[in-house]
C-alpha positions in Angstrom: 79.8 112.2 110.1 83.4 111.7 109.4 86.6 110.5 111.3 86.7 107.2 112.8 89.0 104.8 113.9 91.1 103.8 110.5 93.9 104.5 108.8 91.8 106.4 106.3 91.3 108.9 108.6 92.9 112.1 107.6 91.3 111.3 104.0 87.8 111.3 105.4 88.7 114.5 106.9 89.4 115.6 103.5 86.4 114.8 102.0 84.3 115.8 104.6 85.3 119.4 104.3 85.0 119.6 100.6 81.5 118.2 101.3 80.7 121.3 104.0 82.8 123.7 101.5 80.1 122.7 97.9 76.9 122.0 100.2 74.6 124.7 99.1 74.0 127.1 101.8 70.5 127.6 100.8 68.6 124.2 100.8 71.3 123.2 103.8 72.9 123.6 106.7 75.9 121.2 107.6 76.3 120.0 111.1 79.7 118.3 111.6 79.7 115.5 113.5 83.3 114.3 114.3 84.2 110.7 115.5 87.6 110.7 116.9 90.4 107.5 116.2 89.1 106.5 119.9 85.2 106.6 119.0 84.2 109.7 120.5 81.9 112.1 119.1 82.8 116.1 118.9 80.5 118.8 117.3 81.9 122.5 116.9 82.3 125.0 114.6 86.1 124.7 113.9 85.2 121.4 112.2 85.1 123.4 109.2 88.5 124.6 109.1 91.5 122.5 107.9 94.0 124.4 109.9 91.8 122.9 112.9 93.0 119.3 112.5 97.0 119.6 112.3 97.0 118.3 115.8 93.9 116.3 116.5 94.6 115.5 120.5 94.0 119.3 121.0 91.2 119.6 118.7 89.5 117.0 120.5 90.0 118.9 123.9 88.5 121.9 122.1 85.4 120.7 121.6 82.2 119.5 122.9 81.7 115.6 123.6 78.3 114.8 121.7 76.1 111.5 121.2 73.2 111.0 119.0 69.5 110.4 120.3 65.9 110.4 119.5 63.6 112.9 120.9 59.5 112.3 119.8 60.8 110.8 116.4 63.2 113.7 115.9 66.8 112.8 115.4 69.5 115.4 117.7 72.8 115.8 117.8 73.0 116.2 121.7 75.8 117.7 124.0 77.2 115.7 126.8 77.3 116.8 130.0 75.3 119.5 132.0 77.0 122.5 131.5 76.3 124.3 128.1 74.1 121.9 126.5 72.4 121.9 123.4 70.4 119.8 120.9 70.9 120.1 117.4 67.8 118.6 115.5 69.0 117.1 112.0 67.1 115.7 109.2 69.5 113.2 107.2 72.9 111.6 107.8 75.7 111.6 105.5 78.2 109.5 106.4 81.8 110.6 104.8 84.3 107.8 106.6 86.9 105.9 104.8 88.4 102.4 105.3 87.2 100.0 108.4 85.1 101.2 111.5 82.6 103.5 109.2 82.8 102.6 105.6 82.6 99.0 106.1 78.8 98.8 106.9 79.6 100.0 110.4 78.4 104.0 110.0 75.1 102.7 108.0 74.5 100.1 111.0 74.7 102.6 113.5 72.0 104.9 111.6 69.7 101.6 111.1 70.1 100.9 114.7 68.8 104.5 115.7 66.4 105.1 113.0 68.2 108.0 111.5 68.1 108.8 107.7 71.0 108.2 105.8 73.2 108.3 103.0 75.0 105.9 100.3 75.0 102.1 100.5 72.9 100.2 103.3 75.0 98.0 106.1 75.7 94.4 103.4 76.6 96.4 100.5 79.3 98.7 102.1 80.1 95.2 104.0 80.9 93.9 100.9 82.4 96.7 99.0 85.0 96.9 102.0 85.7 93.2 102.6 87.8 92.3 98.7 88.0 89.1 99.7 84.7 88.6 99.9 83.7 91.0 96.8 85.9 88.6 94.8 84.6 85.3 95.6 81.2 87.1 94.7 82.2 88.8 91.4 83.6 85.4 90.5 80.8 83.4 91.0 78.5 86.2 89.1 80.5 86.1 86.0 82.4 89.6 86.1 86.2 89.0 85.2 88.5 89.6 87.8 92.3 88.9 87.9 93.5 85.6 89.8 94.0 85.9 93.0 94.5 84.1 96.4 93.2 84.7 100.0 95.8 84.6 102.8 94.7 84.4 106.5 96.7 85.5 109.4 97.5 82.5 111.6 98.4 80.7 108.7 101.9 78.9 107.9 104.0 80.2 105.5 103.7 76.5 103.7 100.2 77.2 103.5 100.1 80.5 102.0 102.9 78.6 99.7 100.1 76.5 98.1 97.6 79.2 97.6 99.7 81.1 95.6 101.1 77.8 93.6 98.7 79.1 90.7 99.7 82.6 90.5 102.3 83.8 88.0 105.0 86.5 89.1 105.3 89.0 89.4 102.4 89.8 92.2 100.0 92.7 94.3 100.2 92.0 97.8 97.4 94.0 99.4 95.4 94.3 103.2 91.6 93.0 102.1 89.6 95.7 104.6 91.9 98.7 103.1 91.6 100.9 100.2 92.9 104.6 99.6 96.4 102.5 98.2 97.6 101.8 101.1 99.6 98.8 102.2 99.9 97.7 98.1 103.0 96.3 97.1 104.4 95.0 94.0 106.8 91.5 94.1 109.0 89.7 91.8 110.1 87.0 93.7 108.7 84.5 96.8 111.0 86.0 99.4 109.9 89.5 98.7 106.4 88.2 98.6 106.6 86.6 102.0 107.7 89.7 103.5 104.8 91.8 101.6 102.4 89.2 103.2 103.7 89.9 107.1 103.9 93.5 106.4 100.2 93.6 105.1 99.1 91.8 108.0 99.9 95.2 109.8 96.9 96.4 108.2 95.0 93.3 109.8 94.9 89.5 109.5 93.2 89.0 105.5 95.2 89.3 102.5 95.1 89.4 98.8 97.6 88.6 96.4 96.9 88.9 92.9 98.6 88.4 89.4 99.7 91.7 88.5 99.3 92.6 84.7 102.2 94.0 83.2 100.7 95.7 80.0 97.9 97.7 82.4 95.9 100.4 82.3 93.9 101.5 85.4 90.4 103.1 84.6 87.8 104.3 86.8 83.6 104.6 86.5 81.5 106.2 88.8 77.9 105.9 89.4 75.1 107.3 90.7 71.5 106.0 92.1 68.9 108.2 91.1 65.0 107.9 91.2 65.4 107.1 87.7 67.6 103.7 87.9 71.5 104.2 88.1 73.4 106.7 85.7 77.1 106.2 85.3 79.7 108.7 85.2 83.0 110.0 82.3 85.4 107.0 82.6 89.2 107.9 84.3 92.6 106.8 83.1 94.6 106.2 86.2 98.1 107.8 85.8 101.2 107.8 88.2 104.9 107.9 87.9 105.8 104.0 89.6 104.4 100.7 89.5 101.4 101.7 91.3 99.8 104.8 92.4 100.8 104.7 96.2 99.0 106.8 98.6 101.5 109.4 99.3 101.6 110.3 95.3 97.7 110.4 95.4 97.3 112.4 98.7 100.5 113.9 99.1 101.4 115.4 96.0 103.2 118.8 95.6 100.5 121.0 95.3 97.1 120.9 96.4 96.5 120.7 92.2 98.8 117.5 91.9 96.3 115.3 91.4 94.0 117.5 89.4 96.5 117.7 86.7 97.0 113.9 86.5 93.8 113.3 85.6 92.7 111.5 81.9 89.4 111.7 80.5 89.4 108.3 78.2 87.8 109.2 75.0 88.1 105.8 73.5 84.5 104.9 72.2 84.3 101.6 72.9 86.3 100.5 75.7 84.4 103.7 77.4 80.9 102.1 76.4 81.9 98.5 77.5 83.2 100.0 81.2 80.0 102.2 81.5 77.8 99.1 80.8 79.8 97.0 83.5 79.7 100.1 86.2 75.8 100.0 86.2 76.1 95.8 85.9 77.7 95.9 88.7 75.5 98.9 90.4 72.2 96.3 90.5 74.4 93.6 91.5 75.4 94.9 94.4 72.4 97.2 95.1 74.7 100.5 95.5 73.7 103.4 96.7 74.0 107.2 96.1 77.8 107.8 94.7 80.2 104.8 94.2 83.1 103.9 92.6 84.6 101.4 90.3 87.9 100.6 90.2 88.6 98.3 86.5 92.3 96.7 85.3 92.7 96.8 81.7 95.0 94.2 80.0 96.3 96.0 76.6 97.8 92.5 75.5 94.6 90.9 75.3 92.3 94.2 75.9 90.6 92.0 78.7 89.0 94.7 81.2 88.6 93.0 85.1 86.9 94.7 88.1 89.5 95.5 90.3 87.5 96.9 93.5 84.4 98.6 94.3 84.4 101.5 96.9 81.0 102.8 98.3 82.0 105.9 99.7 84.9 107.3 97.0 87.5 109.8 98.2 86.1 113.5 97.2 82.7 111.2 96.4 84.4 111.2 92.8 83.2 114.3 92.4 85.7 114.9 89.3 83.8 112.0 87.4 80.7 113.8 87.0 82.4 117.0 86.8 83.3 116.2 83.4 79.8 115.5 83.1 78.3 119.1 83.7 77.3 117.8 87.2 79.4 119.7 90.1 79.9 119.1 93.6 77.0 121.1 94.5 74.7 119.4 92.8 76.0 115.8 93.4 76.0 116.1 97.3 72.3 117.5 96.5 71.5 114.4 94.5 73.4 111.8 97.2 71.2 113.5 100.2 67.7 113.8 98.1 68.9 109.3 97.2 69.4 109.3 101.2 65.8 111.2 102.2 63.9 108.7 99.5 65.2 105.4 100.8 64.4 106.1 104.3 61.1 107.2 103.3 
């Protein structure tokens, strides 16, 4: 399942068909399930294709309306309508959505509500993991370091978010809280540029974060992975990007579809690799994640002070690059996320 109504959209798409690209073709057999930006579900063929979704209004007329039901304990992927109908029995779910409406808990709600098996983190974790406002105020009060930030509320007065931010220090990240995939971030120097990064966040919806941005920084990324065998964590990334902040069309839009690829930094530092690692699976138990995550870490150089910056339970490409560099590839992690999937529900 994959789509939904967020501005991650096109990006679920994305991983989705890497996912039905690496699934091996002889243990499964992927049946697309597409939710549309208005919340209708489509099942058909041309799912797989990219060259399928350059206009999504016609896609949608193309193909058939479905809904989910259970028939004698049997999950099926049913056709609407009377005319040419079909039923599709399935044996797990694996929920590929980015951003609000799918990642947010919603998507592991719906398959509790139904009884269907299912992938990654259960309904509070992927809550959590999409609400930052809410992670903070719980990775505060657990110990784990985390820049300082402020909460900002839609509805507010501009005198009000005026105090919040009395204790932050310039310059500052202005951020949407239910977003992720870098989009919405901005960068300020000044209050009048802040205030206008606040009201154009709010776009996004009505909570946001502002946060001291650390000038001597160094982005890293963790992965993990639940296993039957307790949580393993994955080669550590070194973020790199050409501005201030790696915006989303520089991580989705790059020149070539190898852009990214290229970019990428193994960090081979020993210790600062170790102390990430440690906090990745810390972190893992804390919030009781499941199948593939990610964790997103700031790292000051000044005082070498690492923070948690966000946690995302259902990581573009499923972060499949992290474990690559581990001798695990895409194959073999999607195998691993859906055998984590088939073992909870049981």
């Amino acid at each position: 399942m994959f789509g939904g109504n967020s501005v991650e959209h096109e990006i679920s798409i994305l991983t989705a068909l890497s996912a039905m690209e690496h699934l091996s073709a002889e243990r499964y057999e992927a049946i697309p399930c597409y939710v549309s930006k208005q919340g209708e579900l489509y099942h058909g063929p041309m799912l797989k294709k990219l060259s399928a979704y350059r206009n999504l209004d016609d896609l949608c007329r193309r193909l058939k309306p479905v809904h989910v039901e259970r028939r004698y304990g049997q999950p099926m992927l049913v056709s609407n309508g009377s005319w040419h109908r079909f039923a599709i029995p399935f044996d797990v779910v694996l929920p590929l959505f980015h951003g609000v409406n799918g990642e947010d808990g919603s998507a592991a709600g719906f398959c509790r509500m139904l009884q269907l098996p299912f992938c990654e983190s259960d309904v509070l974790c992927s809550a959590i993991g999409q609400d930052k406002g809410v992670q903070k105020r719980l990775l505060q009060q657990a110990g784990f370091p985390i820049v300082p930030y402020a909460e900002l509320r839609d509805g507010e007065t501009q005198a009000q978010w005026e105090e919040k931010l009395a204790d932050l220090r310039y310059p500052l990240i202005i951020k949407p809280a239910m977003l992720g995939s870098s989009i919405g971030i901005e960068k300020v120097t000044d209050a009048d540029a802040c205030m206008a990064a606040i009201r154009r966040a709010f776009a996004y919806g009505d909570h946001v974060l502002a946060e001291t941005c650390i000038e001597d920084l160094r982005e890293l990324n963790c992965a993990l992975l639940h296993t039957p065998y307790g949580y393993q964590s994955s080669a550590v990334e070194e973020v790199t990007h050409q501005g201030d902040l790696l915006d989303y069309d520089e991580k989705y839009r790059g020149s070539s579809k190898n852009a990214a690829v290229k970019k990428r930094k193994w960090l081979k530092e020993g210790e600062l690799v170790v102390m990430v690692q440690r906090m990745t699976l810390a972190l893992a138990s804390l919030f009781e994640l499941r199948g593939v995550a990610r964790i997103d870490y700031l790292y000051d150089t000044a005082t070498k002070q690492l923070y948690v910056n966000e946690i995302n339970t259902i990581p573009g490409s499923l972060s499949g690059y992290l474990w690559e560099w581990e001798g695990v590839d895409l194959t073999q992690l999607l195998d691993l996320i859906i055998q984590d999937g088939i073992q909870a529900y049981r």
